[in-house]
N, C-alpha and C positions, 0 to 999 in steps of 0.2 A: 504494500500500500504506500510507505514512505516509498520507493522509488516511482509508481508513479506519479507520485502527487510532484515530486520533486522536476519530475521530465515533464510532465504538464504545464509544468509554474512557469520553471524556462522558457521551454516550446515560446509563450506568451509573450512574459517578458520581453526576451530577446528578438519577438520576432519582430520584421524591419516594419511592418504594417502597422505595431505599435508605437511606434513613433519615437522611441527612445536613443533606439540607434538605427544604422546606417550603413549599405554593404559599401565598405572603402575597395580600392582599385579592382581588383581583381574579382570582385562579383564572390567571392568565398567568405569572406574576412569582417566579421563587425567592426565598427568607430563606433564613436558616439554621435550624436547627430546633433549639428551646429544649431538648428534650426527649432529643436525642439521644443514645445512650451512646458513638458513636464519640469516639477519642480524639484531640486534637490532633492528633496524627502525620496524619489520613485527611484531616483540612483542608487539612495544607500536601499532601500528594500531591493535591487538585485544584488547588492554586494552581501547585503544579511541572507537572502534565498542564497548565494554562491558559499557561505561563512557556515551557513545550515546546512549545506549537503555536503561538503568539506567533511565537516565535524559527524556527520553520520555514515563518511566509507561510502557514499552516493556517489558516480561518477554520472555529472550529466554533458552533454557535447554541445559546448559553446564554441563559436568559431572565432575567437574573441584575436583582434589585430596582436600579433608578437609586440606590439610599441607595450599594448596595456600590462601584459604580464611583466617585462621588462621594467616598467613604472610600479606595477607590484611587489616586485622583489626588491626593489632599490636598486636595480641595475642604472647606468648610463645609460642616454641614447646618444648614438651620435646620428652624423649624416646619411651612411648606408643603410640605417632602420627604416628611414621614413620612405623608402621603395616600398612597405609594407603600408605605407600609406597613401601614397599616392607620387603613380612612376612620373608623373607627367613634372611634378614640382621636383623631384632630384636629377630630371633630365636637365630641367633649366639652372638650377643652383649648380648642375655641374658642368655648365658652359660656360653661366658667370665664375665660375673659380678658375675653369681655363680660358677664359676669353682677357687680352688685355685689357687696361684701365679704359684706352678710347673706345672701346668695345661696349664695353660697359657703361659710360657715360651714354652712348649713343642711345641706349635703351630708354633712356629715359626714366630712371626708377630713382624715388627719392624716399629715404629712410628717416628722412628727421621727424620729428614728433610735434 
């Protein structure tokens, strides 16, 4: 019964219809969804649903992006992660890191705040 209540809950949660999260690049992979109106509170009730089947030896099958577990563990992220998030933004940050400075000016892109 806990396991399916647990596979149910997720199924839910996580699905992209709910509105929480987001399939990031590759069409497999959850993000969070920039756009969402849910409020704080619905994020920690999946981290409490994921903390609840954890602590009861439940494996349920999140597809959840390698950036978020990496931020779970306390790992680093560096530049070659966010492929896991979206190939289209490390193509171009890796042009602008090999393209010279006029290169770069040319673009047009202004950083200041």
């Amino acid at each position: 019964v806990r396991r399916e209540f647990f596979g149910l809950a997720s199924h839910e949660l996580f699905n992209v219809r709910f509105g929480m999260f987001r399939h990031c690049c590759n069409e497999r992979l959850l993000w969070f969804n920039p756009t969402t109106f849910d409020p704080p509170v619905r994020f920690e009730l999946a981290g409490i649903l994921l903390g609840l089947a954890i602590y009861n030896s439940i494996n349920i099958e999140i597809n959840l992006s390698p950036l978020i577990y990496k931020k779970l563990f306390g790992e680093s992220i560096n530049l070659s992660d966010l492929k896991h998030y979206d190939e289209q933004l490390i193509d171009m940050l890796g042009y602008m890191l090999r393209g010279t400075p006029a290169e770069v000016r040319e673009m047009g892109l202004n950083f200041t705040a």
